[in-house]
C-alpha positions as CSV (number, residue, x, y, z in Angstrom):
1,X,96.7,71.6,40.5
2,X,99.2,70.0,43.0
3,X,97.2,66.5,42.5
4,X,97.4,66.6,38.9
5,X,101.3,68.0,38.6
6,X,102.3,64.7,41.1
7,X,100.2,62.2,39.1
8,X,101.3,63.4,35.9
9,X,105.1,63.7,37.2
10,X,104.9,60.1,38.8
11,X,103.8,58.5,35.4
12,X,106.9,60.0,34.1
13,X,108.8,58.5,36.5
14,X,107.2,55.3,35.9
15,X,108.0,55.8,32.0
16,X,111.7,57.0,32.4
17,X,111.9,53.8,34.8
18,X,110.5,51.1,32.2
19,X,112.3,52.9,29.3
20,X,115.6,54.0,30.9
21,X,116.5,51.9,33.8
22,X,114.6,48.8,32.8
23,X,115.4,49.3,29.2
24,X,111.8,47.3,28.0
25,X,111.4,49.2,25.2
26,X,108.1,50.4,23.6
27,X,106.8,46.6,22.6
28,X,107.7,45.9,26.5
29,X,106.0,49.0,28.3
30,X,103.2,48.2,30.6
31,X,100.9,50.6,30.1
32,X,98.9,49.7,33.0
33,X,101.8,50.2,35.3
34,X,102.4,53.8,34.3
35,X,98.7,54.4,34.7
36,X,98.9,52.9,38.3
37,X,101.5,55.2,39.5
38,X,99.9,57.6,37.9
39,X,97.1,57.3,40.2
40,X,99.1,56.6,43.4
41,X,100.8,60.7,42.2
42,X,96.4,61.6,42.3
43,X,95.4,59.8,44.8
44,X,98.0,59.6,47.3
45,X,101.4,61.4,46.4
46,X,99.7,64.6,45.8
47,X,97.2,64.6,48.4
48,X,99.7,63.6,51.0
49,X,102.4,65.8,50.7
50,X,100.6,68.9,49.6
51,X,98.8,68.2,52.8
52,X,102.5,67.7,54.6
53,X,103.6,71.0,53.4
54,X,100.7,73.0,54.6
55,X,100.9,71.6,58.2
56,X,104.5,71.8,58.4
57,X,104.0,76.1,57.5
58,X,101.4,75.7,60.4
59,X,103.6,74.1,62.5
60,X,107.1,76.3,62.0
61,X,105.9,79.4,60.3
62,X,108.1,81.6,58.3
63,X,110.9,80.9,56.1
64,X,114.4,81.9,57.5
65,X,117.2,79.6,57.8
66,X,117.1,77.9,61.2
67,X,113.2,77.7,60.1
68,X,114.3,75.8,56.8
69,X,116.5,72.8,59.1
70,X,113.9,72.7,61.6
71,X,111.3,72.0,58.7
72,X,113.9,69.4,56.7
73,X,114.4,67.8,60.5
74,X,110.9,67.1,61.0
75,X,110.5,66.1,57.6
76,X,113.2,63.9,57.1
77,X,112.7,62.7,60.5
78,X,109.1,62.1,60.9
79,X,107.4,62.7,58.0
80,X,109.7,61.0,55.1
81,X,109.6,57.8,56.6
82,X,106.3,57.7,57.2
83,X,105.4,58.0,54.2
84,X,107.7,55.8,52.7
85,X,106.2,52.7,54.0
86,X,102.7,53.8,53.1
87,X,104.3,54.3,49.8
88,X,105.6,51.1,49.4
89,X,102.2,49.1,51.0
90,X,100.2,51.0,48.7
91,X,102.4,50.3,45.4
92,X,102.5,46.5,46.8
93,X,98.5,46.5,47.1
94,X,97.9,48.2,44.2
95,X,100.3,45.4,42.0
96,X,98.4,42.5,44.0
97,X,100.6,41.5,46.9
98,X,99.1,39.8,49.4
99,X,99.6,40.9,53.1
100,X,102.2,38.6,53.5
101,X,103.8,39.7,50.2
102,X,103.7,43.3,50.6
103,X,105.2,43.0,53.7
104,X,108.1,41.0,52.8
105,X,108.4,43.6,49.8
106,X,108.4,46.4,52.7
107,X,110.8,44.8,54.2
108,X,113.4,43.7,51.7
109,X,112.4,47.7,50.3
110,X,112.8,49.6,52.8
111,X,116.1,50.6,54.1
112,X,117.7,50.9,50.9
113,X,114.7,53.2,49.7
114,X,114.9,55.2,52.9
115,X,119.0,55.7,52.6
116,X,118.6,56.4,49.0
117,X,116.1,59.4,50.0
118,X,118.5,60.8,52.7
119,X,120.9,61.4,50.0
120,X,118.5,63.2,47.7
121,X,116.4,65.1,50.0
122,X,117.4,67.3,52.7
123,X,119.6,69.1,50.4
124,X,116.3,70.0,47.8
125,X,114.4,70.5,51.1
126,X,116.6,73.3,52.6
127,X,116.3,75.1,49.5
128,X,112.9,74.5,49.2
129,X,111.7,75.4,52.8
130,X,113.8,78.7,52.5
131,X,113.8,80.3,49.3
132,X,109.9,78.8,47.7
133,X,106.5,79.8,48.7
134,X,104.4,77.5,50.2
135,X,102.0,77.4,47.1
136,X,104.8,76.1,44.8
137,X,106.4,73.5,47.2
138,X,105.1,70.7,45.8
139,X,105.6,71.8,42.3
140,X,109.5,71.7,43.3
141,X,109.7,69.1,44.6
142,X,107.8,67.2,42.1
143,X,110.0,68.3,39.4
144,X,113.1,67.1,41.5
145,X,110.9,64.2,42.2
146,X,111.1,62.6,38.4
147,X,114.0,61.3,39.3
148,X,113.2,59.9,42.4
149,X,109.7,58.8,41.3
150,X,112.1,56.8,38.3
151,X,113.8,55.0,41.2
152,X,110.7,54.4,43.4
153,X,109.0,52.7,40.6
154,X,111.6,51.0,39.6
155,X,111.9,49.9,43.2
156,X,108.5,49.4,43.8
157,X,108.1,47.0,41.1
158,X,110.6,44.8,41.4
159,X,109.1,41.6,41.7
């Protein structure tokens, strides 16, 4: 379920991106863009952090407050940037980019993407990690997530 919420939530993302931000319109959507990201969100987005969220409960158990900033400190810490840059090789491979490329991309990407998340982030994550069951993390998140998924694909894809 997890999978399919995150796939389906990051082709909205991609479609508020291209519509919203990027203003194509409907004549200038690319379709096969949405369905890309839409298969990073099943393949890797979902996958990933459901998987994240279950060995972080492993590794801090419970759900009190100091357990909620020591989750959002090894998350933000460790895991979020981590997977940052495997989100951003991935996007890069899957539109294309050579090595070379994608690592320019990566770099020019990075920072900015990585600052933009520390502002969004450990606030949704304290909340999360302390009030949610571990069952419906991902489903929070990913609903915070549309907006960050907009800007990621937006980011992603700028050429």
């Amino acid at each position: 379920w997890a999978v399919l919420v995150a796939g389906a939530l990051m082709g909205a993302g991609d479609v508020i991106a291209q519509q919203l931000v990027e203003q194509r319109g409907l004549r200038g959507h690319q379709c096969p863009r949405t369905l890309k990201m839409m298969a990073i969100g099943f393949c890797f987005v979902g996958p990933v952090v459901g998987s994240w969220y279950r060995i972080l409960d492993w590794l801090i158990p419970g759900n009190t407050k100091v357990v909620a900033v020591k989750k959002v400190i090894l998350d933000q810490g460790g895991f979020a940037p981590c997977f940052l840059g495997c989100f951003l090789a991935v996007t890069g491979a899957t539109n294309g980019l050579s090595l070379q490329e994608n690592w320019s991309k990566i770099q020019q990407d990075y920072m900015d993407a990585l600052m933009t998340n520390y502002c969004i982030w450990p606030p949704v994550q304290i909340a999360n990690f302390y009030f949610v069951p571990l069952q419906h993390r991902l489903a929070v998140v990913q609903c915070v997530a549309i907006i960050w998924n907009c800007y990621l694909s937006w980011k992603a894809n700028r050429m």
